[in-house]
ROFIRO-212998 format. One record per residue: residue in three letters; residue number from 1; y, x negated, z negated of N, C-alpha, C, O in turn. Coordinates in steps of 0.1 Angstrom, whole numbers. Atoms other than C-alpha are relative to their C-alpha. Layout:
<recs>
@resn->ALA | resi->NUM | n_py->Y | n_px->X | n_pz->Z | ca_py->Y | ca_px->X | ca_pz->Z | c_py->Y | c_px->X | c_pz->Z | o_py->Y | o_px->X | o_pz->Z
...
</recs>
This chain:
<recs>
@resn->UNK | resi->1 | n_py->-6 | n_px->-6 | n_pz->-12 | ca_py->-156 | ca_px->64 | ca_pz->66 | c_py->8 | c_px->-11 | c_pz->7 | o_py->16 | o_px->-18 | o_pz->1
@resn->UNK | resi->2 | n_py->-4 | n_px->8 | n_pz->-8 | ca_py->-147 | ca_px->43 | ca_pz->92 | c_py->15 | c_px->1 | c_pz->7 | o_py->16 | o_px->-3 | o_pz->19
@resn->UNK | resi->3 | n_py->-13 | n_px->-6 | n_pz->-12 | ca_py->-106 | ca_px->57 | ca_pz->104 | c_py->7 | c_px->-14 | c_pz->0 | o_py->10 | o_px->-23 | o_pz->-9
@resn->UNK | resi->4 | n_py->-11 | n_px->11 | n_pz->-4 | ca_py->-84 | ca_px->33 | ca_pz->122 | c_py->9 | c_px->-6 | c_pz->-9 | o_py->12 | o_px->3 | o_pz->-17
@resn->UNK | resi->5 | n_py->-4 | n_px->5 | n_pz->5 | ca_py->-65 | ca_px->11 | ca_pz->105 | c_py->13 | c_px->10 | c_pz->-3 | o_py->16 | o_px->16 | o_pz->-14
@resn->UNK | resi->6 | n_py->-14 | n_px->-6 | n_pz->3 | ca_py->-31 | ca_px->26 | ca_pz->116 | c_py->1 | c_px->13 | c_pz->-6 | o_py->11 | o_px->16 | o_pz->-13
@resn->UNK | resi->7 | n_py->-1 | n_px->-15 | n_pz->9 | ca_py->-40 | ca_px->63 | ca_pz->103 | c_py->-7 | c_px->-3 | c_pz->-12 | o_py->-6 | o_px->5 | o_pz->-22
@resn->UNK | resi->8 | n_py->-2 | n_px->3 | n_pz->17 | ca_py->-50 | ca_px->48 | ca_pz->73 | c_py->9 | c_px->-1 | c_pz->-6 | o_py->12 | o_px->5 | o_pz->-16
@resn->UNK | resi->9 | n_py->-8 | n_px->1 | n_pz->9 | ca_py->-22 | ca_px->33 | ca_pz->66 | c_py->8 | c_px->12 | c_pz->-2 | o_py->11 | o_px->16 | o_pz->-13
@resn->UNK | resi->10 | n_py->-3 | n_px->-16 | n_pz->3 | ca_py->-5 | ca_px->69 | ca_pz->73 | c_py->-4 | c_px->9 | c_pz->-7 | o_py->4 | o_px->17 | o_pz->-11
@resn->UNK | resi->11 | n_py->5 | n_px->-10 | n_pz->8 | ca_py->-28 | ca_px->88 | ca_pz->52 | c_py->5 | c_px->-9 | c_pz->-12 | o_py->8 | o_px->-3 | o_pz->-23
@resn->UNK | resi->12 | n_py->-4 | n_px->6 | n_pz->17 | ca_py->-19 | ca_px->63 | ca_pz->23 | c_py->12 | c_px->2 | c_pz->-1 | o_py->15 | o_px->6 | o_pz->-13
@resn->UNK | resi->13 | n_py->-12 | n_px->-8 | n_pz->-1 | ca_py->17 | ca_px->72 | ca_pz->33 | c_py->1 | c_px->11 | c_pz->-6 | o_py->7 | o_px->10 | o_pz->-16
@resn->UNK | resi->14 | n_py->1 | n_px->-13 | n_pz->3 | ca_py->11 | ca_px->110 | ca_pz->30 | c_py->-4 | c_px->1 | c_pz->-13 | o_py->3 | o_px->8 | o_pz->-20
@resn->UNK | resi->15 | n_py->5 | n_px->-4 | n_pz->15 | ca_py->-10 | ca_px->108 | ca_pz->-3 | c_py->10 | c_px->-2 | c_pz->-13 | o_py->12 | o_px->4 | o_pz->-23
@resn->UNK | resi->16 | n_py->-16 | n_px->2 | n_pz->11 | ca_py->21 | ca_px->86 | ca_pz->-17 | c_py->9 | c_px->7 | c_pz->-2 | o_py->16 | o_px->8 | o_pz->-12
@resn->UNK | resi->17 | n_py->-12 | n_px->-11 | n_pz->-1 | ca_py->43 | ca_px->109 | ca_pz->-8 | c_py->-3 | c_px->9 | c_pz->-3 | o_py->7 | o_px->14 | o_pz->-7
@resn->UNK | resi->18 | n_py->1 | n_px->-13 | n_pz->12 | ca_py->27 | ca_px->140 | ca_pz->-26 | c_py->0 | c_px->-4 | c_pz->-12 | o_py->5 | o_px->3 | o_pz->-20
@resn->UNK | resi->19 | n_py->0 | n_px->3 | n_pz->13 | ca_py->20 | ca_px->121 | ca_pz->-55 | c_py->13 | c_px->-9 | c_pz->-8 | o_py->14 | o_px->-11 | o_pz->-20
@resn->UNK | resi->20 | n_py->-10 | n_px->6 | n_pz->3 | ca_py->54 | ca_px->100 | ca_pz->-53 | c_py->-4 | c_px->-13 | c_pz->-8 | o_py->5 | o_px->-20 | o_pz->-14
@resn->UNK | resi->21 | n_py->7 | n_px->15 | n_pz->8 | ca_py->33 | ca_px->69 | ca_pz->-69 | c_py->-3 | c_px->-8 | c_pz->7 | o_py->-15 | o_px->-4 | o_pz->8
@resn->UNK | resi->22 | n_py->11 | n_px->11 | n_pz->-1 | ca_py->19 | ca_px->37 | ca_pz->-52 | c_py->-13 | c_px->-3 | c_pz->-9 | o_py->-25 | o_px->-3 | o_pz->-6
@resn->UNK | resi->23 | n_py->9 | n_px->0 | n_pz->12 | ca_py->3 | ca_px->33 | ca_pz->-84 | c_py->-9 | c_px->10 | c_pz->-4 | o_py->-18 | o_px->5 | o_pz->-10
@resn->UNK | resi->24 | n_py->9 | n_px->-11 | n_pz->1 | ca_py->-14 | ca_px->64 | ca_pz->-88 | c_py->-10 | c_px->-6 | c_pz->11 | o_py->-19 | o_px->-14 | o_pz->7
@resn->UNK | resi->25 | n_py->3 | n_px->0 | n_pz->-6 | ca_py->-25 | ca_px->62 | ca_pz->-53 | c_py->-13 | c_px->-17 | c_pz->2 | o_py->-25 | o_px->-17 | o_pz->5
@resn->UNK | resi->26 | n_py->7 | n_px->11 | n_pz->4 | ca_py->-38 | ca_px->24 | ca_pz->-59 | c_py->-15 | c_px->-1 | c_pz->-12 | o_py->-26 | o_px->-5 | o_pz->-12
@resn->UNK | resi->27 | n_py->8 | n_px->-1 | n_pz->16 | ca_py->-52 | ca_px->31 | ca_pz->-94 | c_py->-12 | c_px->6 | c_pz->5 | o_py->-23 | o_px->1 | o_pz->3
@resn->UNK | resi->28 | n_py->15 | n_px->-7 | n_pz->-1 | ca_py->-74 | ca_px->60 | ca_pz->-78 | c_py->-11 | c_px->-8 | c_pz->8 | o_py->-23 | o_px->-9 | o_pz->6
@resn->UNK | resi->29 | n_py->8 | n_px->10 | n_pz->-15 | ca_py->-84 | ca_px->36 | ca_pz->-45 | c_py->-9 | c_px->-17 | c_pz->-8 | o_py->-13 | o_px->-28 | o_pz->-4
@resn->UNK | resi->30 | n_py->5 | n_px->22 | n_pz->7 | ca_py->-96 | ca_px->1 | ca_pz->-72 | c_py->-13 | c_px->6 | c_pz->-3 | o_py->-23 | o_px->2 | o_pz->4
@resn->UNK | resi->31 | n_py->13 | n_px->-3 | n_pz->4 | ca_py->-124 | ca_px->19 | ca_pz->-90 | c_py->-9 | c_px->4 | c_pz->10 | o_py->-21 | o_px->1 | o_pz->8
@resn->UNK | resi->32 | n_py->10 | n_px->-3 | n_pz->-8 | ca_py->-138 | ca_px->33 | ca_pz->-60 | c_py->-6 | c_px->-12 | c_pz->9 | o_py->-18 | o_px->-14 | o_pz->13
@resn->UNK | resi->33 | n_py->4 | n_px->16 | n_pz->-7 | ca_py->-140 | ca_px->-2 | ca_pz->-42 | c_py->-11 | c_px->-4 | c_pz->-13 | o_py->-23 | o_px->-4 | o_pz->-11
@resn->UNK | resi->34 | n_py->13 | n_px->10 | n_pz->9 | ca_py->-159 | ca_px->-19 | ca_pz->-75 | c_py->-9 | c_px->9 | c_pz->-1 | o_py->-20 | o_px->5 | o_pz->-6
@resn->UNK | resi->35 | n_py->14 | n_px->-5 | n_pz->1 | ca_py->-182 | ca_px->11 | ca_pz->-74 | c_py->-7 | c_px->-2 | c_pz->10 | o_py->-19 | o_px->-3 | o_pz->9
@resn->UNK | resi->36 | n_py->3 | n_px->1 | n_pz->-12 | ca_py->-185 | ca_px->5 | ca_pz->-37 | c_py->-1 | c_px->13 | c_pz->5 | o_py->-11 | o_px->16 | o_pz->13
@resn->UNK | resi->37 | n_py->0 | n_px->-9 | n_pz->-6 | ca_py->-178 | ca_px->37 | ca_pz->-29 | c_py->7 | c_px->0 | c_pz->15 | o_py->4 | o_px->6 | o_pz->25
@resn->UNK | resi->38 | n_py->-3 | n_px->2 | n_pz->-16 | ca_py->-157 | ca_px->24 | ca_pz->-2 | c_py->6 | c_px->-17 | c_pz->-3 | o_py->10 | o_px->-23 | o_pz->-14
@resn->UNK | resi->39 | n_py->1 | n_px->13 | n_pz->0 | ca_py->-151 | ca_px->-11 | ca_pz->10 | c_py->15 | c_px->-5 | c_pz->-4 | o_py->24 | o_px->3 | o_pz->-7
@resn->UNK | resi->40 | n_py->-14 | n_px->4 | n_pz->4 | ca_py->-119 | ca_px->-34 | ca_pz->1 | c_py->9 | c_px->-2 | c_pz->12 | o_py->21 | o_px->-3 | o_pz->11
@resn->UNK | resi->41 | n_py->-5 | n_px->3 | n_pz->-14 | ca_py->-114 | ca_px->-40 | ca_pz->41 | c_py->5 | c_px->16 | c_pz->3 | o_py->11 | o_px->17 | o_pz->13
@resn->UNK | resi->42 | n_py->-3 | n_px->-10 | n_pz->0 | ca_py->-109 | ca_px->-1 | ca_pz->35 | c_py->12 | c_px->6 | c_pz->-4 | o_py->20 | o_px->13 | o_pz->1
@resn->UNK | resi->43 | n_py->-12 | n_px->-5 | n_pz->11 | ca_py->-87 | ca_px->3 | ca_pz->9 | c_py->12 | c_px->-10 | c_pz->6 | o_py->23 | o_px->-4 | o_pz->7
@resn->UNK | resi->44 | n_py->-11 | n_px->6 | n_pz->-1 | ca_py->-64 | ca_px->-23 | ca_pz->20 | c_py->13 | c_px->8 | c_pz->11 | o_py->25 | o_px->8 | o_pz->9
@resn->UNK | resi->45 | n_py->-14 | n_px->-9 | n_pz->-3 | ca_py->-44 | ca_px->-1 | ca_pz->47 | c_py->3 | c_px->12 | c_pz->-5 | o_py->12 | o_px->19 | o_pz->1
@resn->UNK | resi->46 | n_py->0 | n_px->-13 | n_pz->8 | ca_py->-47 | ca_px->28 | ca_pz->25 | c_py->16 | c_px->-6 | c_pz->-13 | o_py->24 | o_px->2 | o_pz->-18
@resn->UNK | resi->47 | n_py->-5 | n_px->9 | n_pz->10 | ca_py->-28 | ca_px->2 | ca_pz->0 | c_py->15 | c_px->-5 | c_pz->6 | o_py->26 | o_px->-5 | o_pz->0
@resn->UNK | resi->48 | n_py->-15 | n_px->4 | n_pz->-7 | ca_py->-2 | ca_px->-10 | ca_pz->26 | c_py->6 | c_px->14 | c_pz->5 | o_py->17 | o_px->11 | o_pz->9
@resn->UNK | resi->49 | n_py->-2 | n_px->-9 | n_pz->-1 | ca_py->3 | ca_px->26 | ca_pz->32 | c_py->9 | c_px->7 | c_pz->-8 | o_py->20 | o_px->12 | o_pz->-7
@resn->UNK | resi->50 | n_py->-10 | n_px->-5 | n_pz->14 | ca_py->13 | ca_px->36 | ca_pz->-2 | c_py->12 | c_px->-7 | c_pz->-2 | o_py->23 | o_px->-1 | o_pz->-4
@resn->UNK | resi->51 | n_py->-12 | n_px->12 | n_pz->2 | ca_py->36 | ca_px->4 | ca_pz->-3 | c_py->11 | c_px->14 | c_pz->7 | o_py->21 | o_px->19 | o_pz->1
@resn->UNK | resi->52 | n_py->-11 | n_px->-7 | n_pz->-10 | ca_py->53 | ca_px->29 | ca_pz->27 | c_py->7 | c_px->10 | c_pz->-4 | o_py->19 | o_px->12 | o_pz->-3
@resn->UNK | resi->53 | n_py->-1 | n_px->-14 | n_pz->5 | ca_py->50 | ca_px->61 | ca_pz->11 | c_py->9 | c_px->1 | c_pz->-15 | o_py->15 | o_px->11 | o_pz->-19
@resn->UNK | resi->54 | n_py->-6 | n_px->3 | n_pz->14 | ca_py->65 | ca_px->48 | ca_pz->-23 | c_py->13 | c_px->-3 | c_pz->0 | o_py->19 | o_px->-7 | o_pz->-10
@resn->UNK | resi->55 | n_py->-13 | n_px->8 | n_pz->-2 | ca_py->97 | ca_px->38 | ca_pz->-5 | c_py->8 | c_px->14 | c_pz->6 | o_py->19 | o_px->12 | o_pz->10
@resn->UNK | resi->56 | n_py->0 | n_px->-7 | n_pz->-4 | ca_py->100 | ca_px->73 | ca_pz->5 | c_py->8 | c_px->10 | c_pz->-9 | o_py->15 | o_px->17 | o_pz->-3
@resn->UNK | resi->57 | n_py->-2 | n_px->-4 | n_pz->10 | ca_py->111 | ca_px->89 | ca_pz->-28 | c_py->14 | c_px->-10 | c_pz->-4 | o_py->24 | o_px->-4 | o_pz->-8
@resn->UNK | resi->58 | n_py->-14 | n_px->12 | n_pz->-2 | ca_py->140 | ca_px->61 | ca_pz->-29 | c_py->8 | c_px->3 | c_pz->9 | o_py->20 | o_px->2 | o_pz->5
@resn->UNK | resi->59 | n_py->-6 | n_px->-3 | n_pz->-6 | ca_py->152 | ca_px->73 | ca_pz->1 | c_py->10 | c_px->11 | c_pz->0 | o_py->23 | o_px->12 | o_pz->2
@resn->UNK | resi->60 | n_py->-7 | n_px->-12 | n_pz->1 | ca_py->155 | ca_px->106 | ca_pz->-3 | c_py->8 | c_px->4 | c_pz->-12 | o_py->17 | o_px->12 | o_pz->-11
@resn->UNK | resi->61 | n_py->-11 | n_px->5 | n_pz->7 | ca_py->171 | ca_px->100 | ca_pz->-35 | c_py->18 | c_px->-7 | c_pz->2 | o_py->29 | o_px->-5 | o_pz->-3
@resn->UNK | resi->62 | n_py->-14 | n_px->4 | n_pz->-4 | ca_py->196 | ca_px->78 | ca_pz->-18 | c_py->8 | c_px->8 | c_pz->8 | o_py->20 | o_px->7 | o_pz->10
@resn->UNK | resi->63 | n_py->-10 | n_px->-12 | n_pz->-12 | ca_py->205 | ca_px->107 | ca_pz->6 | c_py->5 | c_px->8 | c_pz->-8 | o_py->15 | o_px->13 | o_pz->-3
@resn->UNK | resi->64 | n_py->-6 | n_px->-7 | n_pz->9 | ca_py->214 | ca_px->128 | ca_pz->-23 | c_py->12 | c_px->-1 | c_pz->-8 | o_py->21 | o_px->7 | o_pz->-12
@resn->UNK | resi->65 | n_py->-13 | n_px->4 | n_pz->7 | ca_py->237 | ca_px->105 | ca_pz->-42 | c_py->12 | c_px->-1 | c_pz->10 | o_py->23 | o_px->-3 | o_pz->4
@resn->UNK | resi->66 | n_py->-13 | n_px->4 | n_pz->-10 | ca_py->261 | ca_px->100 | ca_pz->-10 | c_py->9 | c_px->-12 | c_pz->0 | o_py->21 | o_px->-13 | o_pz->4
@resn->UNK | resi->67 | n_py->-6 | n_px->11 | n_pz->0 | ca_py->262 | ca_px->62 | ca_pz->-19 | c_py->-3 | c_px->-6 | c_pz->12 | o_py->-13 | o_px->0 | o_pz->17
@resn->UNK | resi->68 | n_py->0 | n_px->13 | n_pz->-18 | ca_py->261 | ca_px->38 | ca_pz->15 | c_py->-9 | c_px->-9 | c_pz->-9 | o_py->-21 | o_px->-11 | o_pz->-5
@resn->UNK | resi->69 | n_py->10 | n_px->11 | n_pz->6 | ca_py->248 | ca_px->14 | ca_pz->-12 | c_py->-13 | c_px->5 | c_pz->-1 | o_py->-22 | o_px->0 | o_pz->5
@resn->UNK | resi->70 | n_py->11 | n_px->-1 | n_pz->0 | ca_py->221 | ca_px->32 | ca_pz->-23 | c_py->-10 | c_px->6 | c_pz->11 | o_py->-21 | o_px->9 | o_pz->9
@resn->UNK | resi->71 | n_py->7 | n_px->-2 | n_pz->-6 | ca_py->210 | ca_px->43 | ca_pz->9 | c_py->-4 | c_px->-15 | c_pz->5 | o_py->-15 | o_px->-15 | o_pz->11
@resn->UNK | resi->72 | n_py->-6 | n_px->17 | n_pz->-4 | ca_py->218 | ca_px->-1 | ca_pz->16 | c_py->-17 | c_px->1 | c_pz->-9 | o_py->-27 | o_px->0 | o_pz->-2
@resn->UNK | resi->73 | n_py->14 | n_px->6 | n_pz->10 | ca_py->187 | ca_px->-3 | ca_pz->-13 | c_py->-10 | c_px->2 | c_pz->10 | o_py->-17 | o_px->-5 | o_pz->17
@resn->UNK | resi->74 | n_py->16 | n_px->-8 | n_pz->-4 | ca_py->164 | ca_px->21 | ca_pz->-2 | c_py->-5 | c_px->-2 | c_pz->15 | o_py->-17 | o_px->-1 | o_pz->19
@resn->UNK | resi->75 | n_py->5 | n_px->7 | n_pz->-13 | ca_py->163 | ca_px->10 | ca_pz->32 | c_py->-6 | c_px->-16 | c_pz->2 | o_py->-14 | o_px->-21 | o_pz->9
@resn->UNK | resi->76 | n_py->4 | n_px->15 | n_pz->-4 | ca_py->160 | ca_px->-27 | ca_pz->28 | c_py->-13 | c_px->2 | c_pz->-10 | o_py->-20 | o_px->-8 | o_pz->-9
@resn->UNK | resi->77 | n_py->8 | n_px->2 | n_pz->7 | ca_py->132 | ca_px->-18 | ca_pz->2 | c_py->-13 | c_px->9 | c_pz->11 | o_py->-25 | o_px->8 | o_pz->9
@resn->UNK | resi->78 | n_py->8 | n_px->-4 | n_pz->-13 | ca_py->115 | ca_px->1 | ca_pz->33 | c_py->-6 | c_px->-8 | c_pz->13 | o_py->-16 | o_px->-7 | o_pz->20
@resn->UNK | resi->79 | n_py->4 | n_px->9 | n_pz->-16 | ca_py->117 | ca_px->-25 | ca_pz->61 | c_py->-7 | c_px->-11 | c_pz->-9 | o_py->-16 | o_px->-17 | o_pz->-4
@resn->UNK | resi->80 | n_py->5 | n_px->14 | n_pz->6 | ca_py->110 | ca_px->-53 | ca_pz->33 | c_py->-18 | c_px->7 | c_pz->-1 | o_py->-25 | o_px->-3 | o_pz->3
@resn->UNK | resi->81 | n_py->11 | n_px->-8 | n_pz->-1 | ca_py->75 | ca_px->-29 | ca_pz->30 | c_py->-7 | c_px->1 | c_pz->14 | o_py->-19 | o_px->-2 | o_pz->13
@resn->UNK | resi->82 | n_py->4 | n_px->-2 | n_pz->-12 | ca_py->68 | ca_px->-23 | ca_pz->68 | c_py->2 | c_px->-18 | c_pz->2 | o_py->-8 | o_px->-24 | o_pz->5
@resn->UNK | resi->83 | n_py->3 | n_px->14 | n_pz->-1 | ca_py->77 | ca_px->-63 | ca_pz->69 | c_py->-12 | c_px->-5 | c_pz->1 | o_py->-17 | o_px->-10 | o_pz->11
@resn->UNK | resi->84 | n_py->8 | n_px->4 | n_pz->7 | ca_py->51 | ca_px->-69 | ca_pz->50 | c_py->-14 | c_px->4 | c_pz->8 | o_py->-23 | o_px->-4 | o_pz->10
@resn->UNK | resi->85 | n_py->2 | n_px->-7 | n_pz->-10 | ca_py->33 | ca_px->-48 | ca_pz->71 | c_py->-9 | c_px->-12 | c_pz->14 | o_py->-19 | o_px->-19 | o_pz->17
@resn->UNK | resi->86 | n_py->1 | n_px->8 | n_pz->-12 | ca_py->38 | ca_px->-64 | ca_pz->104 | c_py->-6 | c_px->-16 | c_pz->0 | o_py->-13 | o_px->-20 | o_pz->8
@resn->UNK | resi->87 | n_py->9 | n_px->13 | n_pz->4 | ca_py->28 | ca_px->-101 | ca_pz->89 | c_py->-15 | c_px->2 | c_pz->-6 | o_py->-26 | o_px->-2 | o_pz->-1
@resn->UNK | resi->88 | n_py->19 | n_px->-4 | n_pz->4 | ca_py->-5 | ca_px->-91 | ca_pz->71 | c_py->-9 | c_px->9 | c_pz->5 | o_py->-20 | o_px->12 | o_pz->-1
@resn->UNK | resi->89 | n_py->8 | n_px->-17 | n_pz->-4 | ca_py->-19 | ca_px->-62 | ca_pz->91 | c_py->-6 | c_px->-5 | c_pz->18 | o_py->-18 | o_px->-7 | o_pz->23
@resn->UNK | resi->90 | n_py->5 | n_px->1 | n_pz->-17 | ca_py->-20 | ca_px->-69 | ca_pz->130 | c_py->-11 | c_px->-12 | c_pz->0 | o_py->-20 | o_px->-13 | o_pz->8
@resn->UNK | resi->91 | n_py->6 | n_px->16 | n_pz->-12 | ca_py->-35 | ca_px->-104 | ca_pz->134 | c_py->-16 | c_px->1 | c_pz->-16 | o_py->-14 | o_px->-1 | o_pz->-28
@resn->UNK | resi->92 | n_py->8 | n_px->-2 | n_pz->3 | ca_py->-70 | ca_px->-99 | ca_pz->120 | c_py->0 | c_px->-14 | c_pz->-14 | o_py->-2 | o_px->-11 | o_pz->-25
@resn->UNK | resi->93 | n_py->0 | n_px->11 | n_pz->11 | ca_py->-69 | ca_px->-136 | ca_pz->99 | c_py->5 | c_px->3 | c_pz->-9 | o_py->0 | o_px->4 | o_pz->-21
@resn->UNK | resi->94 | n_py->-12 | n_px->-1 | n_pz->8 | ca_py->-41 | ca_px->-130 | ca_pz->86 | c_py->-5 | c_px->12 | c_pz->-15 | o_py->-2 | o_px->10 | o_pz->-26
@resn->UNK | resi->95 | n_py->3 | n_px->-1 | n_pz->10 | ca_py->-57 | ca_px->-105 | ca_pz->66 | c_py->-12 | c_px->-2 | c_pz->-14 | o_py->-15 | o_px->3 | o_pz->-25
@resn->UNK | resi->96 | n_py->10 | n_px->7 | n_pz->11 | ca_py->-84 | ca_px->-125 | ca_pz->49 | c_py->12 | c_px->-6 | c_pz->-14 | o_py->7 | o_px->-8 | o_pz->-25
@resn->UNK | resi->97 | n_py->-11 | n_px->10 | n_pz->11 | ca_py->-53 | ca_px->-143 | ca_pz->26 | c_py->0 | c_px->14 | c_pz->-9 | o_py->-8 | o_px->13 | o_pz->-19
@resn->UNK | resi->98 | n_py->4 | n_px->-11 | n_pz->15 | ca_py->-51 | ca_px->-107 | ca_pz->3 | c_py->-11 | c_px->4 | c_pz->1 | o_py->-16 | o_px->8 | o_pz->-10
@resn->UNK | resi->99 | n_py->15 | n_px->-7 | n_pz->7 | ca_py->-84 | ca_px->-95 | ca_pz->7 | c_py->-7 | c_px->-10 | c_pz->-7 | o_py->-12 | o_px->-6 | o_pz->-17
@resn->UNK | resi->100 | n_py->4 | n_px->8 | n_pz->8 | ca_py->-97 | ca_px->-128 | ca_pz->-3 | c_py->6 | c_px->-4 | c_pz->-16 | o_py->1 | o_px->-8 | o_pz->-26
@resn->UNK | resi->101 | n_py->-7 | n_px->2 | n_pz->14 | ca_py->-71 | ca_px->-130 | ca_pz->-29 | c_py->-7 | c_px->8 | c_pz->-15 | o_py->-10 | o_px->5 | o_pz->-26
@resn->UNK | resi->102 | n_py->5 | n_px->-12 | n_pz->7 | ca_py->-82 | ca_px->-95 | ca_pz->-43 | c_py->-17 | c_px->-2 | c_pz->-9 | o_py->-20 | o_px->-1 | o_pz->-21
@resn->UNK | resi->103 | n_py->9 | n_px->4 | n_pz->5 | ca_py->-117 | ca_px->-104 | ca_pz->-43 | c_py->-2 | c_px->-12 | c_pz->-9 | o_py->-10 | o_px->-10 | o_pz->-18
@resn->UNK | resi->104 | n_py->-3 | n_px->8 | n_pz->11 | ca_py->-108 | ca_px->-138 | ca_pz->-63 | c_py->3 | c_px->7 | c_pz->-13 | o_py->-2 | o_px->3 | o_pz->-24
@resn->UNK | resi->105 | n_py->-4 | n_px->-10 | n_pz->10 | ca_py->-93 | ca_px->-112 | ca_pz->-87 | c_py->-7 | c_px->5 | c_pz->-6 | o_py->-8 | o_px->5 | o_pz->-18
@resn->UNK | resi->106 | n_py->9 | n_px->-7 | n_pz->10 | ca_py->-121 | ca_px->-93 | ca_pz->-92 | c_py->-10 | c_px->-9 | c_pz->-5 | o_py->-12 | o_px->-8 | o_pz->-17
@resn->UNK | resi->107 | n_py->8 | n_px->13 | n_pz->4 | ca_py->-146 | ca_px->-125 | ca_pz->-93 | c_py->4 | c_px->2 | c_pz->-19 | o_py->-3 | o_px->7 | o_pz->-28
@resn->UNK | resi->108 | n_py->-7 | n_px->5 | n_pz->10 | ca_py->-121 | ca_px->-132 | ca_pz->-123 | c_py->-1 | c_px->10 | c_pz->-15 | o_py->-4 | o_px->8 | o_pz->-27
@resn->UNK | resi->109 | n_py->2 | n_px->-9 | n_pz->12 | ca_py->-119 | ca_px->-97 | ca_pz->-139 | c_py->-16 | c_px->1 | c_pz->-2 | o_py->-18 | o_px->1 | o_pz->-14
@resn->UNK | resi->110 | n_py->14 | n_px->-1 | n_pz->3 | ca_py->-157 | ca_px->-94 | ca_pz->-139 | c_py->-3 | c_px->-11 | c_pz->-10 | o_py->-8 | o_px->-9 | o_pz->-22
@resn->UNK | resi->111 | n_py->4 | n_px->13 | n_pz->12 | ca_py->-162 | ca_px->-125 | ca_pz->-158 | c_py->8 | c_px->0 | c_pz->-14 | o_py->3 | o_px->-4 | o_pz->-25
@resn->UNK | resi->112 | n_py->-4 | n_px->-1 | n_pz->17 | ca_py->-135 | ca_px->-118 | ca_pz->-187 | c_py->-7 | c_px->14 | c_pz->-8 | o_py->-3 | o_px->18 | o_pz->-19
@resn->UNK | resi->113 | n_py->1 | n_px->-10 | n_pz->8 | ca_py->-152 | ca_px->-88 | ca_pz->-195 | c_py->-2 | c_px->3 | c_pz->-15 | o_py->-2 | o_px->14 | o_pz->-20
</recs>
């Protein structure tokens, strides 16, 4: 399926946010890439997505405790995420540096099998 980058990374948002995991949400998204059920140029804002969605459960934690600090965490662990975001995502080069990385990764895991 071909959806826009930016409602990808939102739906990876949303999925993190019901399931409250990155890691879930990752875990399910790796095996379907090495089956090729969908591509890694796919999964990747689905991935920076979760990053979003996983900062989300921190938050609303910090609004509960009524600390300044812990809402101080959960915010800077939010913008440090959309950061991340804004340098690897817009400028199309820019994201060959993790997708190529990822793919070196799998190169790697395929071979110690």
């Amino acid at each position: 399926t071909n959806v826009p980058g930016v409602v990808a990374i939102i739906l990876g948002a949303a999925v993190t946010l019901l399931v409250q995991s990155s890691s879930i949400t990752t875990s399910v998204l790796t095996p379907l890439v090495g089956l090729g059920v969908i591509q890694l140029e796919q999964m990747f804002p689905l991935t920076l997505g979760a990053n979003i969605g996983t900062t989300i459960t921190g938050l609303l934690a910090s609004l509960v405790s009524d600390s300044v600090s812990a809402l101080q965490v959960a915010l800077c662990h939010l913008f440090f995420n959309i950061s991340g975001i804004i340098i690897w995502y817009p400028l199309p080069f820019m994201r060959k540096v993790p997708l190529n990385g990822a793919r070196e990764l799998g190169k790697w895991t395929r071979r110690s099998k």
